[in-house]
FIKE-353138 format. One line per 3 residues: number of its first residue (from 1); their letters; for each residue x, y, z of N, C-alpha, C, O. Coordinates in Angstrom, 3 decimals, padded with zeros to 6 digits. Layout:
BEGIN
NUM) a) X Y Z X Y Z X Y Z X Y Z | ...
This chain:
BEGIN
1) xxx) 002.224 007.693 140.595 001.096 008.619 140.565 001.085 009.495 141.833 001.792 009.174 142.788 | 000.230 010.696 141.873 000.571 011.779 142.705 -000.921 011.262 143.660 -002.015 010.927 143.205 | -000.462 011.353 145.154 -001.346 011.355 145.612 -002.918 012.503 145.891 -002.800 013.705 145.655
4) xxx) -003.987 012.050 146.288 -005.029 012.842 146.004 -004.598 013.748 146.994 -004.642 014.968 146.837 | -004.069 013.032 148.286 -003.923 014.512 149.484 -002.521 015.213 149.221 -002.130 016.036 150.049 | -001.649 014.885 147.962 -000.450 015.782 147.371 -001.364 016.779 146.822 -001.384 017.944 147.219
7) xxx) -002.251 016.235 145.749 -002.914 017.331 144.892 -003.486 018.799 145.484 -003.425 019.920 144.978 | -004.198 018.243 147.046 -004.951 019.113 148.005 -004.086 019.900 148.740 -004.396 021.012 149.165 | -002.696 019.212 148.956 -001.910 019.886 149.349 -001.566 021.310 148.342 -001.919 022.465 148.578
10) xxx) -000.881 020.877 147.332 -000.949 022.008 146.066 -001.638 022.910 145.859 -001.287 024.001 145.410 | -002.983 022.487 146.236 -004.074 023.402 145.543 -003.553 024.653 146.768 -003.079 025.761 146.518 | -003.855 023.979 148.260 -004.087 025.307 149.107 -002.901 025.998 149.354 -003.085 027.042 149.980
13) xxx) -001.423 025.684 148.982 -000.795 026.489 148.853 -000.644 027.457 147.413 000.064 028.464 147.457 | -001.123 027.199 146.567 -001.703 028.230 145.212 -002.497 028.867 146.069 -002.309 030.065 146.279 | -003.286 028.328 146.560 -004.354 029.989 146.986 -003.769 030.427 148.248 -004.376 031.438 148.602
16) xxx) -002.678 030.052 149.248 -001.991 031.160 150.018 -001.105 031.715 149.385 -000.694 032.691 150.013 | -000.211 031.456 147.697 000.128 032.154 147.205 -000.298 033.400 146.455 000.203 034.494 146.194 | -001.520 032.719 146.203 -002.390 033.905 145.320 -002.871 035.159 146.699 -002.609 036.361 146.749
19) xxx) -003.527 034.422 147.539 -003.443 035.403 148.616 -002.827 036.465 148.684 -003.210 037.590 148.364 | -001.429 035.987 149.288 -000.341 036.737 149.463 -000.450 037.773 148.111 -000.913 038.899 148.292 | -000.068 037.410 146.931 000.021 038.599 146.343 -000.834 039.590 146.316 -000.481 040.749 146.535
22) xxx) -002.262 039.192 145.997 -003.735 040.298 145.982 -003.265 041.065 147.159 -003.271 042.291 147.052 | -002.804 040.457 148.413 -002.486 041.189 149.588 -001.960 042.466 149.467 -002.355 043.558 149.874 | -000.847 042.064 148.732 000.732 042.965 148.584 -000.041 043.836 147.811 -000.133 044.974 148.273
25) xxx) -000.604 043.618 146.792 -000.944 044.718 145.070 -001.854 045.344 146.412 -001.187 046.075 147.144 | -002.568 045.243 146.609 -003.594 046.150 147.625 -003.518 047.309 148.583 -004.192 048.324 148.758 | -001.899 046.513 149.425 -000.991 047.397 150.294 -000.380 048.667 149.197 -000.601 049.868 149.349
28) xxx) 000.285 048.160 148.282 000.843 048.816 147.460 000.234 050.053 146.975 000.945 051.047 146.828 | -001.338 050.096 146.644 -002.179 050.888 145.860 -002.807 051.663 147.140 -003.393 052.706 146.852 | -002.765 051.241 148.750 -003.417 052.113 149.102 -002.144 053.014 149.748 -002.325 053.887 150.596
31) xxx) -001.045 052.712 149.290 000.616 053.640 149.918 000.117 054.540 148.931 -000.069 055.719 149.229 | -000.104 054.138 147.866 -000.128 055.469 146.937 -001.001 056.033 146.955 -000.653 056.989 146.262 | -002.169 056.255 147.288 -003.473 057.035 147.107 -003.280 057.780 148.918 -004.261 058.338 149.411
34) xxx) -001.561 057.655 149.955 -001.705 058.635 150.377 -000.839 059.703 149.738 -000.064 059.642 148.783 | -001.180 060.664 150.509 -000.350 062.160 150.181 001.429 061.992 150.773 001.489 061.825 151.991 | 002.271 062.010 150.326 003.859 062.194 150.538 004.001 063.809 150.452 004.050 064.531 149.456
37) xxx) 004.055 064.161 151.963 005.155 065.569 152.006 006.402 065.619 151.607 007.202 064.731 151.903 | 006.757 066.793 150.800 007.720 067.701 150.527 007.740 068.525 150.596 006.779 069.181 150.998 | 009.211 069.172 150.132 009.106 070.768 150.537 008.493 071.249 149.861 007.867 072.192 150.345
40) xxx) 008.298 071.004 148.610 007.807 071.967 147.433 005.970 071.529 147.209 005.123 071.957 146.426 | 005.923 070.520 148.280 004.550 070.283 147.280 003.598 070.631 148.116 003.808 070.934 149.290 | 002.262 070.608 147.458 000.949 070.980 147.965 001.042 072.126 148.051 002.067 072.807 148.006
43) xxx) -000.759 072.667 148.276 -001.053 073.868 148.375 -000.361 075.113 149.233 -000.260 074.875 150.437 | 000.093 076.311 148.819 000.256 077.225 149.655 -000.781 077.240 150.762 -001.901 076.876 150.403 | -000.616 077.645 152.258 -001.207 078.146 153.137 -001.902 079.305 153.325 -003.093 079.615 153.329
46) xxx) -000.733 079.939 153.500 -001.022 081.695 153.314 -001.040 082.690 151.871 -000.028 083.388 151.925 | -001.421 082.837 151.263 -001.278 083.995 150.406 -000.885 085.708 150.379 -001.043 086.590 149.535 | -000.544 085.684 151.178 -000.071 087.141 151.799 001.592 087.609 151.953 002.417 086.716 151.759
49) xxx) 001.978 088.671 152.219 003.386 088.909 152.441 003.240 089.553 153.919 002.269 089.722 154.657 | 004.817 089.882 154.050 005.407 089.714 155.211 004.497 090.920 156.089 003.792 090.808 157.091 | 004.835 092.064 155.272 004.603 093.542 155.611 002.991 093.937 156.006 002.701 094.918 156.691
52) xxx) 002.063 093.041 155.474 000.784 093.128 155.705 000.525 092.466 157.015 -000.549 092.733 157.553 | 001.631 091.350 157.828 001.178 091.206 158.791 001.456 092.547 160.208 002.567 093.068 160.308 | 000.553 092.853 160.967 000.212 093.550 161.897 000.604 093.145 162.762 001.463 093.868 163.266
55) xxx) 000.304 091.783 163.544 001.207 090.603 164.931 001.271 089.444 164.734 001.272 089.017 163.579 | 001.328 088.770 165.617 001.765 087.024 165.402 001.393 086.269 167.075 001.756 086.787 168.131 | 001.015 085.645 167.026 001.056 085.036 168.414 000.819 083.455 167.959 000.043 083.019 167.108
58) xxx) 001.775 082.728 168.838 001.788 081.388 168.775 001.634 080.735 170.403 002.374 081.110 171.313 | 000.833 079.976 170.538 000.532 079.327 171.309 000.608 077.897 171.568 000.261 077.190 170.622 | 001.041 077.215 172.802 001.488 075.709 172.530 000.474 074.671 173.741 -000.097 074.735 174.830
61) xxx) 000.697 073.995 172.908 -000.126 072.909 173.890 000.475 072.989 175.634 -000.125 072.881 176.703 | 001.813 073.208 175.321 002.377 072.533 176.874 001.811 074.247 177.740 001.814 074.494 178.946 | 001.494 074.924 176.879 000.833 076.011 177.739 001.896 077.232 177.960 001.988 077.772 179.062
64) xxx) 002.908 077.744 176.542 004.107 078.860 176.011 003.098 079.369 175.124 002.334 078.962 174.249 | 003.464 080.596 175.808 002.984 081.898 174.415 003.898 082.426 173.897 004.839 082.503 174.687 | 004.263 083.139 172.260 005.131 083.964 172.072 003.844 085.326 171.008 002.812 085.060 170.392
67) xxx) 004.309 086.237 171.148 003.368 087.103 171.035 004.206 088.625 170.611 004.634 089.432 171.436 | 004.301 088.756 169.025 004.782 089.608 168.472 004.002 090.744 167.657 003.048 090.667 166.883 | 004.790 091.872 168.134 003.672 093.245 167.552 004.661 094.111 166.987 005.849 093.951 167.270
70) xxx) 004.201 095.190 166.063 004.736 096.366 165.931 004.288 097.290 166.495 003.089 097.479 166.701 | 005.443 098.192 166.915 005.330 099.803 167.386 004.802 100.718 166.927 003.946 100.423 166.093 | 004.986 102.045 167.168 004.831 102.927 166.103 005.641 103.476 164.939 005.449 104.272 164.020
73) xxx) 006.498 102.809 165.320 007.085 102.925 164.080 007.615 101.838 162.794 008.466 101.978 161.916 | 006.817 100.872 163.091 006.310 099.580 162.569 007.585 098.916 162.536 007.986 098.502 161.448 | 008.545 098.693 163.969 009.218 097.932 164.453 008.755 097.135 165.311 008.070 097.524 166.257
76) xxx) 009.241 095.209 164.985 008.923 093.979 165.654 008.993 094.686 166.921 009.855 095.561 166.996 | 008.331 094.499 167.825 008.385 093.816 169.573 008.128 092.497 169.965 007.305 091.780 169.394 | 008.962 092.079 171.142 008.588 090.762 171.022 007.350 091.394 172.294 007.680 092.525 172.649
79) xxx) 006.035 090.885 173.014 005.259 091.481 173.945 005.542 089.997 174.594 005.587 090.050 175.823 | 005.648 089.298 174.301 005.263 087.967 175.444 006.443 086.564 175.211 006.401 086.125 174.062 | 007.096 086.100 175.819 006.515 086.312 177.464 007.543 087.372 178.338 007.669 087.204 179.551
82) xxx) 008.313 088.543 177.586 008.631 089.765 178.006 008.215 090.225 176.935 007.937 089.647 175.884 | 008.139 092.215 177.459 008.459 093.019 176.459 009.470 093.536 175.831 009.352 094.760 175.758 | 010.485 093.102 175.309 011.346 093.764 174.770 011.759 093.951 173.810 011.066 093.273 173.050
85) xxx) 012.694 094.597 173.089 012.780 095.040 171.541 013.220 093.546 170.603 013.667 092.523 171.122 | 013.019 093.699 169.473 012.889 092.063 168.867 014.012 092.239 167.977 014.229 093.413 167.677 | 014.790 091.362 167.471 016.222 091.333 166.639 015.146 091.148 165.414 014.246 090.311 165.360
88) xxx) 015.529 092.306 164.296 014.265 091.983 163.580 014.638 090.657 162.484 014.103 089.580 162.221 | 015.676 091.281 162.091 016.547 089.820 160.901 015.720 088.110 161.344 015.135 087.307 160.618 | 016.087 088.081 163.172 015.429 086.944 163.139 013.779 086.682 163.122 013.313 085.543 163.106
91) xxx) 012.982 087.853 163.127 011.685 087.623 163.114 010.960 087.360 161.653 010.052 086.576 161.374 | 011.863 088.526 160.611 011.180 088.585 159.637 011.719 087.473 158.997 011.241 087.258 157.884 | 012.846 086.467 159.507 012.966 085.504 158.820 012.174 084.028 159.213 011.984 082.955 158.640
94) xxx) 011.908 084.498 160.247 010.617 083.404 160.670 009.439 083.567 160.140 008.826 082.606 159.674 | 008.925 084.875 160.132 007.816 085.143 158.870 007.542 084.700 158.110 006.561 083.980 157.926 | 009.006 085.268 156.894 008.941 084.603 155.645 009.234 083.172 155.265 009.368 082.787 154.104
97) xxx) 009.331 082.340 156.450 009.280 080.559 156.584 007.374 080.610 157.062 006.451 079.858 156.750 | 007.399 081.209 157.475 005.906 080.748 158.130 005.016 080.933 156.671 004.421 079.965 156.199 | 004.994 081.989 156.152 004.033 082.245 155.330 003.942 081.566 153.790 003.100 081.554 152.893
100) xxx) 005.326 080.991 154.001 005.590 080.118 152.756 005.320 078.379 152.647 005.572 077.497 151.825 | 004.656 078.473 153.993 004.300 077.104 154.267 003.477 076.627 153.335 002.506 077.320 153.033 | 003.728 075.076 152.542 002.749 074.184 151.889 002.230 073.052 152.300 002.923 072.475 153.137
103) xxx) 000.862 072.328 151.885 000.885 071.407 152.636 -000.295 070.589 151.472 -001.023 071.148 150.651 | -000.192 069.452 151.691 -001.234 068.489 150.946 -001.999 068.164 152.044 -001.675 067.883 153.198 | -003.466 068.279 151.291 -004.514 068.191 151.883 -004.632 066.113 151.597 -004.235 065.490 150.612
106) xxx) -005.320 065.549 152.883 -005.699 064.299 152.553 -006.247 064.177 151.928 -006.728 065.162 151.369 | -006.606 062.863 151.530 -007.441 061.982 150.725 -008.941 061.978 151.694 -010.061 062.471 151.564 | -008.165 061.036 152.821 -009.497 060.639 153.375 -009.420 061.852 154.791 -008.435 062.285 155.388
109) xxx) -010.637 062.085 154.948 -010.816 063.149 156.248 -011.621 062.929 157.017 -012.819 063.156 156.853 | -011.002 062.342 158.207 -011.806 062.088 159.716 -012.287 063.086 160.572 -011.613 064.017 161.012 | -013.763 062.815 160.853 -014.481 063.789 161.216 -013.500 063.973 162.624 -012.817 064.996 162.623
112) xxx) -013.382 063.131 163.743 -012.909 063.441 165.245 -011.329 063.937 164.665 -010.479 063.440 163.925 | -011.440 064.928 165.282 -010.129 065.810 164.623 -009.000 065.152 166.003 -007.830 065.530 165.928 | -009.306 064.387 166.967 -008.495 064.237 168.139 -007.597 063.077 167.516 -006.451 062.884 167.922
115) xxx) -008.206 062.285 166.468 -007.214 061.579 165.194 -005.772 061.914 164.882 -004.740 061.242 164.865 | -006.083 063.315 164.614 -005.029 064.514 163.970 -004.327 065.016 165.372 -003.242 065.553 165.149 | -004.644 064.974 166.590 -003.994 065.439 167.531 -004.831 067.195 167.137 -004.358 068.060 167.875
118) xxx) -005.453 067.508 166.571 -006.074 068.554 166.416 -007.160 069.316 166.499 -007.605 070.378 166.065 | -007.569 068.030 167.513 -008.849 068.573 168.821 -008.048 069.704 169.970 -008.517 070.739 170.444 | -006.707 069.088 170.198 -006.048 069.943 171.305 -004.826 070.066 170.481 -004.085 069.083 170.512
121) xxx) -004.474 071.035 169.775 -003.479 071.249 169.081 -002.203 071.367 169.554 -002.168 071.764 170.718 | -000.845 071.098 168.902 000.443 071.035 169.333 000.696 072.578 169.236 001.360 072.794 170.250 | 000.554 073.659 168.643 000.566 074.547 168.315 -000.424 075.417 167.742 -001.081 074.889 166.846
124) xxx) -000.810 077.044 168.121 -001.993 077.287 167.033 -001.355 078.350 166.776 -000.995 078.693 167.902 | -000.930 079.181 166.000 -000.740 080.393 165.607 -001.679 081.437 164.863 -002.228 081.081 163.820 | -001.811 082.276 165.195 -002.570 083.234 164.653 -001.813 084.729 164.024 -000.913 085.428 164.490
127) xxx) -002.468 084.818 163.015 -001.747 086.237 162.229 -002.904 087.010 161.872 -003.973 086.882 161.273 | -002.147 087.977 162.575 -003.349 089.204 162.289 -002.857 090.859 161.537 -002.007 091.707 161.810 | -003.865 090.713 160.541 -003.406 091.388 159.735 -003.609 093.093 159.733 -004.661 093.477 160.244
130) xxx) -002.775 094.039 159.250 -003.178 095.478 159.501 -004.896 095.615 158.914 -005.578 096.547 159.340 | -005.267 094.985 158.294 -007.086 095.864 158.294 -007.657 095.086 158.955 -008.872 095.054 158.760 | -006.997 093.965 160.185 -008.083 093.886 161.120 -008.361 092.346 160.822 -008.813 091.721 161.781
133) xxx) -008.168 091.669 159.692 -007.900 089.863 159.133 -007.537 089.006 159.969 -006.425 089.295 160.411 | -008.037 087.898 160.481 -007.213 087.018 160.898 -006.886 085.893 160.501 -007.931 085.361 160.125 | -005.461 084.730 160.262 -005.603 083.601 159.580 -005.287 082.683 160.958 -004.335 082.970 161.683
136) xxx) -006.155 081.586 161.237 -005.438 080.637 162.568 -005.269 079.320 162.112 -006.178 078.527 161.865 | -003.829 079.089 161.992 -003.327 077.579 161.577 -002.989 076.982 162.911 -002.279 077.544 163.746 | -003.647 075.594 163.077 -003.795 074.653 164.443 -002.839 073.520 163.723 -002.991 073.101 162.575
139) xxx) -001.959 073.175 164.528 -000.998 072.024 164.087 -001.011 070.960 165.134 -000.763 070.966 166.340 | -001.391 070.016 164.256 -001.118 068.566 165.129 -000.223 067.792 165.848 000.645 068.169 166.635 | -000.563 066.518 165.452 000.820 065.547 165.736 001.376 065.341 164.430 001.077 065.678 163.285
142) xxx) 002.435 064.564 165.073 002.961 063.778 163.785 002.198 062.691 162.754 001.265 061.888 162.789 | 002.899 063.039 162.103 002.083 061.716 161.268 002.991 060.076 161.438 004.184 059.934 161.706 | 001.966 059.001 161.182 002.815 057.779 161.323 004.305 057.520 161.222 004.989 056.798 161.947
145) xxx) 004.685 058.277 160.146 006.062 058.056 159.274 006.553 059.353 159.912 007.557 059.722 159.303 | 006.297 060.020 160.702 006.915 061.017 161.055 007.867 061.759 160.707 009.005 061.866 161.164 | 007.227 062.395 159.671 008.317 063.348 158.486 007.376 064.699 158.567 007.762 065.769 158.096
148) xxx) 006.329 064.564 159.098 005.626 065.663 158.518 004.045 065.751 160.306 003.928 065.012 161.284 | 003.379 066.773 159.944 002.697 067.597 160.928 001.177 067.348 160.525 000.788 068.007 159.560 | 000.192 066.424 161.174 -001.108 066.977 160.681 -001.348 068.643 160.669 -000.480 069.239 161.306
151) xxx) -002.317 069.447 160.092 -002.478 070.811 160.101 -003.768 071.166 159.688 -004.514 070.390 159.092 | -004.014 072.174 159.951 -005.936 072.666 159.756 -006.203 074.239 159.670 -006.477 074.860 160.697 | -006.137 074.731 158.707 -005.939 076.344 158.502 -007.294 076.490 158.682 -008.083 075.697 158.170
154) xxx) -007.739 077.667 159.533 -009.063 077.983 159.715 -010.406 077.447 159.475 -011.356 077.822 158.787 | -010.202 076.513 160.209 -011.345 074.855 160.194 -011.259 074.065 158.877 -011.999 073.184 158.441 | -009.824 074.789 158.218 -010.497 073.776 156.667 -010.100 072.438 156.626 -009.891 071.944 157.735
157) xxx) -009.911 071.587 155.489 -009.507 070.169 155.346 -008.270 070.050 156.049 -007.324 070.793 155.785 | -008.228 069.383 156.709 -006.897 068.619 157.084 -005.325 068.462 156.399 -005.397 067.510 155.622 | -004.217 068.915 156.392 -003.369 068.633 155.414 -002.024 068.108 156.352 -002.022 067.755 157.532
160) xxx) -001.009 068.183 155.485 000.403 067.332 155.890 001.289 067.979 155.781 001.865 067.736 154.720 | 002.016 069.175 156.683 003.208 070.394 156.233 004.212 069.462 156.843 003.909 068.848 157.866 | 005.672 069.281 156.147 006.976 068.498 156.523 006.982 069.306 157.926 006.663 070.410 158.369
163) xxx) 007.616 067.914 158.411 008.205 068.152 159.932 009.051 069.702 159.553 008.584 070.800 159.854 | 010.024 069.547 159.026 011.421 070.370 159.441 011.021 072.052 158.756 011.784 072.881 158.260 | 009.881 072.092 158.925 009.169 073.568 158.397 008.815 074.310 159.780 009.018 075.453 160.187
166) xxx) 008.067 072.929 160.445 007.125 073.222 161.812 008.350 073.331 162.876 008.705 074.395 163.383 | 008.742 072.487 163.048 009.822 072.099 163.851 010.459 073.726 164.430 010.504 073.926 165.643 | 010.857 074.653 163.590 011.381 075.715 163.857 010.471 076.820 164.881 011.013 077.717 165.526
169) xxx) 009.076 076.563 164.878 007.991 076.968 165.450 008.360 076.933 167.086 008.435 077.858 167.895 | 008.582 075.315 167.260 008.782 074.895 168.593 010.232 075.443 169.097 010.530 075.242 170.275 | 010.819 075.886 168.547 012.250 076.296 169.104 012.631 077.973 169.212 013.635 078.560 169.615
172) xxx) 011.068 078.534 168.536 011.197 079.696 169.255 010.827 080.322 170.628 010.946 081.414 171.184 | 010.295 079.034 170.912 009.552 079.384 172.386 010.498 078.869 173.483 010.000 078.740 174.602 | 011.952 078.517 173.295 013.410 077.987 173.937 013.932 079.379 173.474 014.632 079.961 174.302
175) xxx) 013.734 079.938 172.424 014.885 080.882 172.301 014.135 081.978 171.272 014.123 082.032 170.042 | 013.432 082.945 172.437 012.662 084.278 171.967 013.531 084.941 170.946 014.716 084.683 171.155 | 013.297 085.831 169.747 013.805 086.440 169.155 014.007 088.113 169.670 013.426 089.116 169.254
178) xxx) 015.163 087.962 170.837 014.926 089.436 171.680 016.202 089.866 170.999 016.950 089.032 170.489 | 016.391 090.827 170.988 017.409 091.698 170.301 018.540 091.800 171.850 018.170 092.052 172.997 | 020.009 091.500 171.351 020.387 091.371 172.105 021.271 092.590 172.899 021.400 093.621 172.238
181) xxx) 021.593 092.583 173.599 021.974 094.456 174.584 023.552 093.563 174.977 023.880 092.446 175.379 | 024.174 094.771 174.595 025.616 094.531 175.537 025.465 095.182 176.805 024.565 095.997 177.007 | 026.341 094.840 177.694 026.320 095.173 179.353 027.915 095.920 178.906 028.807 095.606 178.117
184) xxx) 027.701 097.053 179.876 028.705 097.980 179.948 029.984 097.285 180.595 029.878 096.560 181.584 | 031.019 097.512 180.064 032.370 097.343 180.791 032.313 098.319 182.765 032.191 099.535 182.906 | 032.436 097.344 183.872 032.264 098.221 184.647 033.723 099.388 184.818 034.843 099.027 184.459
187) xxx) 033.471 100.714 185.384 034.686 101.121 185.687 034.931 101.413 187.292 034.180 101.287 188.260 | 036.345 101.871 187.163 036.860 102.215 188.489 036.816 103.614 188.958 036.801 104.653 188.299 | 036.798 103.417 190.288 035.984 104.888 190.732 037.265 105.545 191.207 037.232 106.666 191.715
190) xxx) 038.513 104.795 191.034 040.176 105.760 191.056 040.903 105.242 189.841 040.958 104.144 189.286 | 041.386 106.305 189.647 042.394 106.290 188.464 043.354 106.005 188.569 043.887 106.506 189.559 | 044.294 105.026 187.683 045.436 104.334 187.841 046.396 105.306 188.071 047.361 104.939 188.741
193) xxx) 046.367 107.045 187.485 047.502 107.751 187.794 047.481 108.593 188.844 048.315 109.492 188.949 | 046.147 108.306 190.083 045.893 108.678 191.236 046.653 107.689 192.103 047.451 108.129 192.931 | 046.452 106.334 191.964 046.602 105.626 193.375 048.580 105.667 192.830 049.329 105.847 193.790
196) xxx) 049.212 105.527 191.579 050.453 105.503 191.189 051.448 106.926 192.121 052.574 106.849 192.614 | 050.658 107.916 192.088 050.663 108.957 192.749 051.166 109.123 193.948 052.159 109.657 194.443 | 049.595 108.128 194.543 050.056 108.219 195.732 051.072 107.866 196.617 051.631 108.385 197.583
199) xxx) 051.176 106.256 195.651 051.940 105.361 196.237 053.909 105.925 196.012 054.953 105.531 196.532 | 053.646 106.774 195.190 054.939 107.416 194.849 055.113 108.632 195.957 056.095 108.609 196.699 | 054.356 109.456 196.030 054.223 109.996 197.228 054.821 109.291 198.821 055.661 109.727 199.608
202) xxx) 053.892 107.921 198.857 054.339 107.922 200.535 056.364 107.103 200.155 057.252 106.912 200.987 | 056.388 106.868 198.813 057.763 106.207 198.896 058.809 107.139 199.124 059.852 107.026 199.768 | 058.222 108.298 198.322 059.437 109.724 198.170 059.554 110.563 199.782 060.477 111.305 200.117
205) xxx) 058.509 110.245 200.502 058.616 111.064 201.485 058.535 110.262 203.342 057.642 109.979 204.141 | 060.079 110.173 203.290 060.587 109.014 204.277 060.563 109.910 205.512 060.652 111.137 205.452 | 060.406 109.026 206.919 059.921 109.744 208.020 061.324 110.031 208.560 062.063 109.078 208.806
208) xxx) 061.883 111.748 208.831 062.994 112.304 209.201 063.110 112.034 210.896 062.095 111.818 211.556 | 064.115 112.065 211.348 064.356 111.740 212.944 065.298 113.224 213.368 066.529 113.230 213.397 | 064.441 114.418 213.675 065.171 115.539 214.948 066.643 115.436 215.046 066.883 114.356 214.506
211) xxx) 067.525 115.844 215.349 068.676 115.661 216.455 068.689 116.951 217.466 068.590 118.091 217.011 | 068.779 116.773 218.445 068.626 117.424 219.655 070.256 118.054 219.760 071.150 117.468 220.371 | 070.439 119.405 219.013 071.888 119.934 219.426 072.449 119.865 220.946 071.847 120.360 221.899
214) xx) 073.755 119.144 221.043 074.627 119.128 222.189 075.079 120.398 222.663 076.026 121.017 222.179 | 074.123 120.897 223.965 075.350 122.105 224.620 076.648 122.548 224.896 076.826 123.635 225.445
């Protein structure tokens, strides 16, 4: 026969088994009720195109500005942190990554935005548009799993844009989009068929020695 403290034994490992599972099903259901970034998913950000934007300025926590305008003749400048003319290929292709940004909004949304790293933002960019519009997206930290960016478009809900969207943000402020200038070949201020010249000159013309005629 089975003893009474076998039986008691039994029982309480059934209920750390049962435990354990309710545990797991629980973990399981609240992985899924979060949001998973991708490239393709969640809401657009911006709704706008390239040509309607007017400037751009991005600003960073560690305290880098980059700060882009058009001329008058509605050519990029880069204005900050020089002024000089902007390679446009690489601007308008940062544009059209910026403005195509998506992002899933959370589930749950914590009021202290310093949660999100988005009390003091990793980045804020602002786009301002030719009639005078502005849109300001504030980007966070990472998220736990670090694939992706907390984010907050003009105070709204909280969302999740993939790391490798944002990521390109931070690497323009290492490497401005300035249009690049060649430096002149220097030249020489004598000509190879001057000094050839010369030097032919003092060879051809050898120093003669007098003779003093004998009386």
């Amino acid at each position: 026969m089975i003893r009474r403290n076998t039986w008691i034994l039994l029982g309480l490992f059934g209920i750390v088994l049962l435990g354990a599972w309710l545990f797991q099903n629980w973990r399981q259901k609240e992985a899924a009720t979060q949001p998973t970034p991708t490239a393709a998913a969640g809401e657009s950000l911006f709704d706008i195109s390239g040509s309607e934007i007017a400037s751009l300025k991005i600003e960073s926590r560690a305290g880098n500005r980059l700060a882009l305008g058009r001329d008058d003749q509605g050519m990029w400048v880069v204005k900050e942190p020089e002024e000089r003319a902007a390679d446009i290929a690489s601007v308008e292709a940062g544009i059209t990554q910026l403005i195509s940004l998506r992002g899933n909004i959370l589930n749950r949304q914590e009021t202290d935005l310093s949660v999100y790293g988005l009390a003091d933002p990793l980045y804020v960019v602002t786009v301002s548009m030719n009639g005078g519009n502005q849109f300001v997206l504030a980007i966070g930290d990472l998220t736990p799993t670090e694939n992706g960016y907390y984010a907050q478009m003009d105070g709204g809900p909280v969302r999740v844009i993939t790391k490798y969207n944002i990521d390109p943000i931070g690497n323009m402020f290492e490497n401005p989009p300035y249009k690049e200038t060649l430096t002149p070949m220097p030249t020489s201020t004598e000509t190879p068929q001057a000094a050839q010249t010369e030097i032919e000159g003092t060879i051809a013309s050898p120093s003669v020695e007098k003779s003093t005629p004998t009386p």
